[in-house]
PDB file as gemmi writes it, atoms N, CA and C in Angstrom:
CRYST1    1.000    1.000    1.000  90.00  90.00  90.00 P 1                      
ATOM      1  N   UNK A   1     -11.809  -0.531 -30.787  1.00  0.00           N  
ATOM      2  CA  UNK A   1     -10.773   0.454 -30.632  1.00  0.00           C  
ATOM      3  C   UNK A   1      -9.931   0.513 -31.895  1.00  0.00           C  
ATOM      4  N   UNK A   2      -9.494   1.521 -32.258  1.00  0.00           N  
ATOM      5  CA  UNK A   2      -8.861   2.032 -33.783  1.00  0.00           C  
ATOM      6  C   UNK A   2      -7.428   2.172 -32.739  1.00  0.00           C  
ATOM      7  N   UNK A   3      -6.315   1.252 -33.736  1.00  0.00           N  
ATOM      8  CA  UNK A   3      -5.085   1.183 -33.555  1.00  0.00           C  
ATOM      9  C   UNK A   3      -4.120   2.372 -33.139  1.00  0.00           C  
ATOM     10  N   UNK A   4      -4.809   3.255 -33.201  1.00  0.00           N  
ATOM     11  CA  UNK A   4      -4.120   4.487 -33.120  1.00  0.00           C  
ATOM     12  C   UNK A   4      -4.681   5.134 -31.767  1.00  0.00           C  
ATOM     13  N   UNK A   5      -5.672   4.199 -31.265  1.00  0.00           N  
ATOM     14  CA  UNK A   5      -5.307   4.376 -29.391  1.00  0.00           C  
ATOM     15  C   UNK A   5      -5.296   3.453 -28.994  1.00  0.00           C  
ATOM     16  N   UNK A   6      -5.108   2.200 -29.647  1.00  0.00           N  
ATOM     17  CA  UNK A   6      -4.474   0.880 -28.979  1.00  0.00           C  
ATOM     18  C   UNK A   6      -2.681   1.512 -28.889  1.00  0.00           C  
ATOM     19  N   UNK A   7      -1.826   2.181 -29.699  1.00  0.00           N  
ATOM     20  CA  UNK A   7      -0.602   2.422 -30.085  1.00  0.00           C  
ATOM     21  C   UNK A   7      -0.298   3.405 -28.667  1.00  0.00           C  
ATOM     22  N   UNK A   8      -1.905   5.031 -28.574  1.00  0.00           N  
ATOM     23  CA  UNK A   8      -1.878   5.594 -27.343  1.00  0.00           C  
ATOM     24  C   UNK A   8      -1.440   4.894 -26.414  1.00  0.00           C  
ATOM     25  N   UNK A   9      -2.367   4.013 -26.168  1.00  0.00           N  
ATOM     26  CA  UNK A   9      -2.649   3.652 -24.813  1.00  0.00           C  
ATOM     27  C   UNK A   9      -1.505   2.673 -24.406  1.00  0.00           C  
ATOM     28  N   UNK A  10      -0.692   1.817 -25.499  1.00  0.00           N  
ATOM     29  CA  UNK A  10       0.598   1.567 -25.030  1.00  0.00           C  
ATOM     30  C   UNK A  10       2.090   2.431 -25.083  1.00  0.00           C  
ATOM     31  N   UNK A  11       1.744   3.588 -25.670  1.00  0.00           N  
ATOM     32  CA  UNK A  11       3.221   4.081 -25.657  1.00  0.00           C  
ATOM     33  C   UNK A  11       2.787   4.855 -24.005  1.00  0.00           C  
ATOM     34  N   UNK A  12       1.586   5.836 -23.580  1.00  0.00           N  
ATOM     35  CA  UNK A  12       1.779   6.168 -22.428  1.00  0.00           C  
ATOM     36  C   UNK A  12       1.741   4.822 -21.052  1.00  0.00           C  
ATOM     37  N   UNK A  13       1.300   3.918 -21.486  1.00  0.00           N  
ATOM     38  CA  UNK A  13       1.677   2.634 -20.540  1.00  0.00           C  
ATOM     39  C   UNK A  13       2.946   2.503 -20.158  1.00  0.00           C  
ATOM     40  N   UNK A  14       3.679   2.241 -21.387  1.00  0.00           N  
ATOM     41  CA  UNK A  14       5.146   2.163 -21.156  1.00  0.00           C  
ATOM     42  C   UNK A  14       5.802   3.511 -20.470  1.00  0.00           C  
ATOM     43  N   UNK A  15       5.415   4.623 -21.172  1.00  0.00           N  
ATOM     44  CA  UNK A  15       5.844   5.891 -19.906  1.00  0.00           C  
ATOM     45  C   UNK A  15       6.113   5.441 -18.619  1.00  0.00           C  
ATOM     46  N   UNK A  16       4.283   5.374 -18.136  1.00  0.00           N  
ATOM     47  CA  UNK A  16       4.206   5.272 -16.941  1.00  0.00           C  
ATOM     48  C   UNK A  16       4.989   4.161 -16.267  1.00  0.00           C  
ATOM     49  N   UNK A  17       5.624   3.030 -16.823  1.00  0.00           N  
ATOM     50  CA  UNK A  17       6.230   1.927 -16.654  1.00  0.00           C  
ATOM     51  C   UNK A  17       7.098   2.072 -16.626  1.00  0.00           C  
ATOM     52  N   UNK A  18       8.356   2.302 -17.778  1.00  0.00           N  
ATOM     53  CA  UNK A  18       9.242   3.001 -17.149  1.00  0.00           C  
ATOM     54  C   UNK A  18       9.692   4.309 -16.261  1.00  0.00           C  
ATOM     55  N   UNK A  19       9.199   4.791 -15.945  1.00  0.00           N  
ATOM     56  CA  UNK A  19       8.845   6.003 -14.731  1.00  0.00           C  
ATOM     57  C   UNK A  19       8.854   5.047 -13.814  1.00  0.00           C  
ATOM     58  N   UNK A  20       7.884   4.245 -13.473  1.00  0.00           N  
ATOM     59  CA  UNK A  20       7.823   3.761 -12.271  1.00  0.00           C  
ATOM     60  C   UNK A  20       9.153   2.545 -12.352  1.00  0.00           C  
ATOM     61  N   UNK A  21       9.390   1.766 -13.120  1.00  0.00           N  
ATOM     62  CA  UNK A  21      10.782   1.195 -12.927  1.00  0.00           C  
ATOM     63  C   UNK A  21      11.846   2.325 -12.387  1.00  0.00           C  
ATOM     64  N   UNK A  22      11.882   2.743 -12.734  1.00  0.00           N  
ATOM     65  CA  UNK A  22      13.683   4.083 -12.529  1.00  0.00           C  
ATOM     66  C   UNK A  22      13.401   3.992 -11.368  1.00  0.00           C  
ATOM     67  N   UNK A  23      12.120   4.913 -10.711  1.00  0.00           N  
ATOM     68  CA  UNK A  23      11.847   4.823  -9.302  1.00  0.00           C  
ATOM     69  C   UNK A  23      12.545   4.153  -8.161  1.00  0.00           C  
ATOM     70  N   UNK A  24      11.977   2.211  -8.604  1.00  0.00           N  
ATOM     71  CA  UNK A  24      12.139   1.722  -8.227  1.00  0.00           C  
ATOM     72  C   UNK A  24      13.444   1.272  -8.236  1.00  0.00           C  
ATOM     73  N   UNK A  25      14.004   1.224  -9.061  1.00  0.00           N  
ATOM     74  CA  UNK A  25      15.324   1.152  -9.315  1.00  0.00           C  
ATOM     75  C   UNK A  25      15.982   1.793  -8.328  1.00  0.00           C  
ATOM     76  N   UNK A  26      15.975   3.025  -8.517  1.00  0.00           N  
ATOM     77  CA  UNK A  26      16.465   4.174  -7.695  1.00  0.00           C  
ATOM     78  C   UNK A  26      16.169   3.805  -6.227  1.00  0.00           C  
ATOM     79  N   UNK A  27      14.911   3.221  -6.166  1.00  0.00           N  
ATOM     80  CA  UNK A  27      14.906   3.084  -4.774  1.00  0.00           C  
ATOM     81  C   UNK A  27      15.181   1.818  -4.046  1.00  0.00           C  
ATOM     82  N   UNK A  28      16.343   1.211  -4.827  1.00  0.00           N  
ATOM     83  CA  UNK A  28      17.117   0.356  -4.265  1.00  0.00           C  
ATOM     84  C   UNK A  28      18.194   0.477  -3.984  1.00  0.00           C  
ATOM     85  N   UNK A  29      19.006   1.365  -4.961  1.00  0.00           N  
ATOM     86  CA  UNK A  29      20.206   2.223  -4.964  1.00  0.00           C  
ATOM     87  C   UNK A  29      20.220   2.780  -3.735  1.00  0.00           C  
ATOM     88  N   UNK A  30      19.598   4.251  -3.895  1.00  0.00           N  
ATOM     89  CA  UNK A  30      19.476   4.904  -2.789  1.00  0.00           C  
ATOM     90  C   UNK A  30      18.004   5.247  -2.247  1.00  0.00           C  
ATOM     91  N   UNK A  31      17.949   3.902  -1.456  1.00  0.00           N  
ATOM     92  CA  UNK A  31      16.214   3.752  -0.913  1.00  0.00           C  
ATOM     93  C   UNK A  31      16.244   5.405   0.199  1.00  0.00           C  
ATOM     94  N   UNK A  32      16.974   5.963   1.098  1.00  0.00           N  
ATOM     95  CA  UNK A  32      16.669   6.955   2.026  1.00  0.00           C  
ATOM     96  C   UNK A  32      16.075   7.800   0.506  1.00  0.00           C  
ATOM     97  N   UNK A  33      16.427   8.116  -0.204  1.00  0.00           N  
ATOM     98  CA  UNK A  33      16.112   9.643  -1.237  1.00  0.00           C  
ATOM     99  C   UNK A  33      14.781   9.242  -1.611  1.00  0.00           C  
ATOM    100  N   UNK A  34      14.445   7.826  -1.855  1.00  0.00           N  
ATOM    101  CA  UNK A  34      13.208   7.543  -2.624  1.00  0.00           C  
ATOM    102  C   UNK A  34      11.816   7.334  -1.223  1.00  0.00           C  
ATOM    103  N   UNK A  35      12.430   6.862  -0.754  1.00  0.00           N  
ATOM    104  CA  UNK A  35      11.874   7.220   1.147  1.00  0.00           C  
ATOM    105  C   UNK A  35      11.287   8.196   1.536  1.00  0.00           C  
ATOM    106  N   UNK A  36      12.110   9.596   1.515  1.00  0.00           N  
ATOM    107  CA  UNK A  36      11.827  10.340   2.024  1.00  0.00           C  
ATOM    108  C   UNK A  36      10.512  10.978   0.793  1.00  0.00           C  
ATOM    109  N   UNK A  37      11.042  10.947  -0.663  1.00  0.00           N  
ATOM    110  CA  UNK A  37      10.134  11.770  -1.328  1.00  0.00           C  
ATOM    111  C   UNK A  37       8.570  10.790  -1.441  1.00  0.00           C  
ATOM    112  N   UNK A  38       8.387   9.878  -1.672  1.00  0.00           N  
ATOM    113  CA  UNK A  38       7.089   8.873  -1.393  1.00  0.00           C  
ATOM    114  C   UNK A  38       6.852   8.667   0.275  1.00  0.00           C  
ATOM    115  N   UNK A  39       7.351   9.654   1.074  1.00  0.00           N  
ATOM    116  CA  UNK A  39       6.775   9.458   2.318  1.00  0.00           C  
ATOM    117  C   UNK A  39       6.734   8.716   2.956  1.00  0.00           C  
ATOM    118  N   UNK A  40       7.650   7.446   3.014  1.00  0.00           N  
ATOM    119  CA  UNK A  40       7.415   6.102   3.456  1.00  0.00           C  
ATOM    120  C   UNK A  40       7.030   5.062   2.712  1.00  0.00           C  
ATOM    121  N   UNK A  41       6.172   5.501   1.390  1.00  0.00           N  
ATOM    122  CA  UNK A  41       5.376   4.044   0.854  1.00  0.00           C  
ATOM    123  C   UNK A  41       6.170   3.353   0.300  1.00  0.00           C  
ATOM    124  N   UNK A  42       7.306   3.668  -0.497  1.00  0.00           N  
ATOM    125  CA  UNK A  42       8.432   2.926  -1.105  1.00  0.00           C  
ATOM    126  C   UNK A  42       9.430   2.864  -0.165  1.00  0.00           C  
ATOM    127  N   UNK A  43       9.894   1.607   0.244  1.00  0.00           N  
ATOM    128  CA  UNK A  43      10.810   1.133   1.054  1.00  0.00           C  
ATOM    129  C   UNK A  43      12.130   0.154   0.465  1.00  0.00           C  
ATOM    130  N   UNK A  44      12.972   0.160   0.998  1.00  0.00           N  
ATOM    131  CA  UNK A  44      14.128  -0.700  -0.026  1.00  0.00           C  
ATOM    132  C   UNK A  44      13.535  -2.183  -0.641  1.00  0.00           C  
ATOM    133  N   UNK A  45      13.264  -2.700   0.562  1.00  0.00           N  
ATOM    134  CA  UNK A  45      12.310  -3.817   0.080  1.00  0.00           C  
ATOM    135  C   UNK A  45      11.178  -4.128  -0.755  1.00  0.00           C  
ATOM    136  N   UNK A  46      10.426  -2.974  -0.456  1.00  0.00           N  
ATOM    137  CA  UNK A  46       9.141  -3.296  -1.497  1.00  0.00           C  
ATOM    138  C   UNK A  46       9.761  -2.630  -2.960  1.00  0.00           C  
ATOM    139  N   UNK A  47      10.671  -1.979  -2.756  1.00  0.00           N  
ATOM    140  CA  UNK A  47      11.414  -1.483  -4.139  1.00  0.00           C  
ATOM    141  C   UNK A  47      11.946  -2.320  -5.068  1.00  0.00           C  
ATOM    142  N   UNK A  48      12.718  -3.359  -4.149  1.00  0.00           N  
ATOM    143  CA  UNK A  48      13.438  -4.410  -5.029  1.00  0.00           C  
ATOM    144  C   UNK A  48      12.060  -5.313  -5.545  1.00  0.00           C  
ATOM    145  N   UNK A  49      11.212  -5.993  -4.740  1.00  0.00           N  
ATOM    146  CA  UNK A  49      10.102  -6.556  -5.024  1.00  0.00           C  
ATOM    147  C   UNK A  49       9.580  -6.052  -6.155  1.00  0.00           C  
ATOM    148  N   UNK A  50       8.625  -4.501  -6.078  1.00  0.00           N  
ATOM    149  CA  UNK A  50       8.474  -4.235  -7.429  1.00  0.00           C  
ATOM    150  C   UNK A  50       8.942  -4.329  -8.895  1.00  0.00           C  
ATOM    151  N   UNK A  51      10.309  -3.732  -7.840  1.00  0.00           N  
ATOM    152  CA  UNK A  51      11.342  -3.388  -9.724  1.00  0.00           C  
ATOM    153  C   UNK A  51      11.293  -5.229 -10.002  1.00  0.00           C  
ATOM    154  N   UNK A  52      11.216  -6.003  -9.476  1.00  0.00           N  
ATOM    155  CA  UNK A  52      11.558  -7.757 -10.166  1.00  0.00           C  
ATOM    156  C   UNK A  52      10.342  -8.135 -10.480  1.00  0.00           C  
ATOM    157  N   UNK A  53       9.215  -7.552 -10.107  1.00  0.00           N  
ATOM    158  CA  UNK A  53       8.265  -7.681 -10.597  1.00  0.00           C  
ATOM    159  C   UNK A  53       7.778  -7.514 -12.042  1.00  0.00           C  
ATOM    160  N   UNK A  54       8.146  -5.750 -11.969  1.00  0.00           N  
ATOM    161  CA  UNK A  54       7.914  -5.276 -12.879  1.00  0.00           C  
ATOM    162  C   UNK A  54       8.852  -5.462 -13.995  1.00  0.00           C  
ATOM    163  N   UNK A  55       9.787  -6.530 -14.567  1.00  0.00           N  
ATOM    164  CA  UNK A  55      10.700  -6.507 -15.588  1.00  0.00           C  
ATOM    165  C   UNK A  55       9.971  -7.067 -16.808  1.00  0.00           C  
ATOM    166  N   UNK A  56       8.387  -8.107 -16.041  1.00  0.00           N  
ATOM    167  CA  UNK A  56       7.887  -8.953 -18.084  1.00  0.00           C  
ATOM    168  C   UNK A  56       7.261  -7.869 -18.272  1.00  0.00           C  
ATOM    169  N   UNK A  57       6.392  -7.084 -17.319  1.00  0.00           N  
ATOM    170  CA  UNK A  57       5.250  -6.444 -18.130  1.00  0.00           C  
ATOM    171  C   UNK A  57       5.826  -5.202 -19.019  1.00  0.00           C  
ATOM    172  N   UNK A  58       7.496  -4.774 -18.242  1.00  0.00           N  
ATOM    173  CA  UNK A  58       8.034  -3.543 -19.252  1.00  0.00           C  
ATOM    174  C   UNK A  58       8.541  -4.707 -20.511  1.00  0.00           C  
ATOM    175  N   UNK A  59       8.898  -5.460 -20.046  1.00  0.00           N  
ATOM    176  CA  UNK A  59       9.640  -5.877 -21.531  1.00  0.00           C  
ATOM    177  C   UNK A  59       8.359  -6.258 -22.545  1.00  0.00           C  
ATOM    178  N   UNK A  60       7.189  -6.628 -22.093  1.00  0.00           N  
ATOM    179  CA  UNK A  60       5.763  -6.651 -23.155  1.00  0.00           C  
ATOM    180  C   UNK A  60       5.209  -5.655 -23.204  1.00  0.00           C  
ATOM    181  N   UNK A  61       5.334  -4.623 -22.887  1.00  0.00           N  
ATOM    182  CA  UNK A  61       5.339  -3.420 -23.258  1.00  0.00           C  
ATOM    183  C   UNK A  61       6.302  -2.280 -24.204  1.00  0.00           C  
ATOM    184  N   UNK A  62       7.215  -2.783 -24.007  1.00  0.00           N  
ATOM    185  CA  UNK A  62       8.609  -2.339 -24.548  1.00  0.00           C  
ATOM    186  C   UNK A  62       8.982  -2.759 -26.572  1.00  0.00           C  
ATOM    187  N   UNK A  63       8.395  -4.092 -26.321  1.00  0.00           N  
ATOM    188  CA  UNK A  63       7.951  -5.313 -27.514  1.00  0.00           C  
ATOM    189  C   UNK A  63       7.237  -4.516 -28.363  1.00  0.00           C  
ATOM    190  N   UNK A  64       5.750  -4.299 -27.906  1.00  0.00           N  
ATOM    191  CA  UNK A  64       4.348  -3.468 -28.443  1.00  0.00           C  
ATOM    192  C   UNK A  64       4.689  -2.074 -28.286  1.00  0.00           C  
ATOM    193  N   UNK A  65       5.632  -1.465 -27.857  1.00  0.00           N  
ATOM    194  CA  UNK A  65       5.725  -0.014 -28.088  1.00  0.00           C  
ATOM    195  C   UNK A  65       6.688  -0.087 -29.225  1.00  0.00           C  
ATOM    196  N   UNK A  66       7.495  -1.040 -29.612  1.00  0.00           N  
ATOM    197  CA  UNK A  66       8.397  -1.079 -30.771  1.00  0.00           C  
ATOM    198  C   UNK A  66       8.033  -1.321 -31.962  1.00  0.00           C  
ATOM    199  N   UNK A  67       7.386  -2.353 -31.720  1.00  0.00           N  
ATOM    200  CA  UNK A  67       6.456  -3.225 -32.758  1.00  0.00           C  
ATOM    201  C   UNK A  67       5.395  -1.906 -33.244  1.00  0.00           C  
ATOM    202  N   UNK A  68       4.464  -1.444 -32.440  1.00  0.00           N  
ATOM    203  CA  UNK A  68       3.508  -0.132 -33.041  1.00  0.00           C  
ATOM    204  C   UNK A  68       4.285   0.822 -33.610  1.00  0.00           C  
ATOM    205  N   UNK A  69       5.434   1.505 -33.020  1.00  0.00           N  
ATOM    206  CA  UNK A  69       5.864   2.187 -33.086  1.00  0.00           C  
ATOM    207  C   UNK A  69       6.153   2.201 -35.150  1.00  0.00           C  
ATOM    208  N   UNK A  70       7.008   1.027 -35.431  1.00  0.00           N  
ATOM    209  CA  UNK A  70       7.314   0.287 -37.004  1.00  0.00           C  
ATOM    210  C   UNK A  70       6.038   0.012 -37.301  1.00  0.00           C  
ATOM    211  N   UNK A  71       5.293  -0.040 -36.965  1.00  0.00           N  
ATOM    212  CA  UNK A  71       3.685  -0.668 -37.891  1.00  0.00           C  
ATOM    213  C   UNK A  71       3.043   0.979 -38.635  1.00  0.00           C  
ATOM    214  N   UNK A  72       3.453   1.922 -37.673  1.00  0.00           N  
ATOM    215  CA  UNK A  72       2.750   3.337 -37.860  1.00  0.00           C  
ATOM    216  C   UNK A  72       3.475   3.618 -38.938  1.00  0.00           C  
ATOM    217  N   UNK A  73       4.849   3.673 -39.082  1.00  0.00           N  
ATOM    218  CA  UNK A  73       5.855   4.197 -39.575  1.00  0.00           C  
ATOM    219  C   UNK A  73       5.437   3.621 -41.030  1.00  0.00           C  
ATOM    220  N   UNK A  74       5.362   2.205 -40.996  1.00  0.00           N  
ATOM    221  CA  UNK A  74       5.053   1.197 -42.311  1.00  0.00           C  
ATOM    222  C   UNK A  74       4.406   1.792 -42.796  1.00  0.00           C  
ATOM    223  N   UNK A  75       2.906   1.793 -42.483  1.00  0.00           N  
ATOM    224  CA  UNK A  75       1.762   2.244 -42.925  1.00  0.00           C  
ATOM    225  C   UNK A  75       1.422   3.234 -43.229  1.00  0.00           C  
ATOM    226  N   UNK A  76       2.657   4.588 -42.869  1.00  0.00           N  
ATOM    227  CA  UNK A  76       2.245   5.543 -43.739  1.00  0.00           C  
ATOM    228  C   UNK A  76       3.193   5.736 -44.762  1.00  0.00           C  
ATOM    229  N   UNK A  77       4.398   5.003 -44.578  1.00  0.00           N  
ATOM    230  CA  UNK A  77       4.914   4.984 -46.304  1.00  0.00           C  
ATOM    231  C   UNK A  77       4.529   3.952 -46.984  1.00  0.00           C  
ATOM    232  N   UNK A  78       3.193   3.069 -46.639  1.00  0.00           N  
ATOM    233  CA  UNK A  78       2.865   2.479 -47.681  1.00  0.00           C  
ATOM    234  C   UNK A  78       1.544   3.241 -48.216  1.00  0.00           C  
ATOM    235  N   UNK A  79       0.947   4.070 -47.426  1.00  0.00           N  
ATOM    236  CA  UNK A  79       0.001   5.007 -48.143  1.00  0.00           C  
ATOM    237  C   UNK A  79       0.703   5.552 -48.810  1.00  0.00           C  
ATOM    238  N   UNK A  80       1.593   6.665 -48.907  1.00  0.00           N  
ATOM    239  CA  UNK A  80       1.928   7.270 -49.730  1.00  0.00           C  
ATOM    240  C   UNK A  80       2.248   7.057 -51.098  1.00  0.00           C  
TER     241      UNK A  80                                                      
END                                                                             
């Protein structure tokens, strides 16, 4: 794989990661709103569960979306 969809494939990771954190977030705050729109599958509980779940893999994601993010940037003002 060429770095430049290793860089893809983690900046839309992290999207989808934070997307689904807020969610969850949100659906601890106000679990009825996040309830009603996921139909039941997100519940206050499995909300908090997730969102504590999910805090290493955003923050190692968060790391490598920063880190690529400065490596791209590097590398093309060192071509130039």
């Amino acid at each position: 794989m060429k770095n430049k969809q290793i860089a893809t494939i983690i900046h839309w990771s992290f999207t989808v990661f934070l997307l689904f954190y807020v969610i969850t977030g949100f659906g601890i705050t106000e679990y009825r709103i996040v309830q009603t729109i996921t139909f039941g599958l997100i519940k206050k509980p499995l909300a908090f569960q997730l969102h504590t779940l999910l805090i290493y893999p955003f923050i190692i994601l968060l790391i490598l979306h920063i880190l690529f993010s400065i490596k791209q940037k590097w590398w093309k003002r060192r071509i130039k």
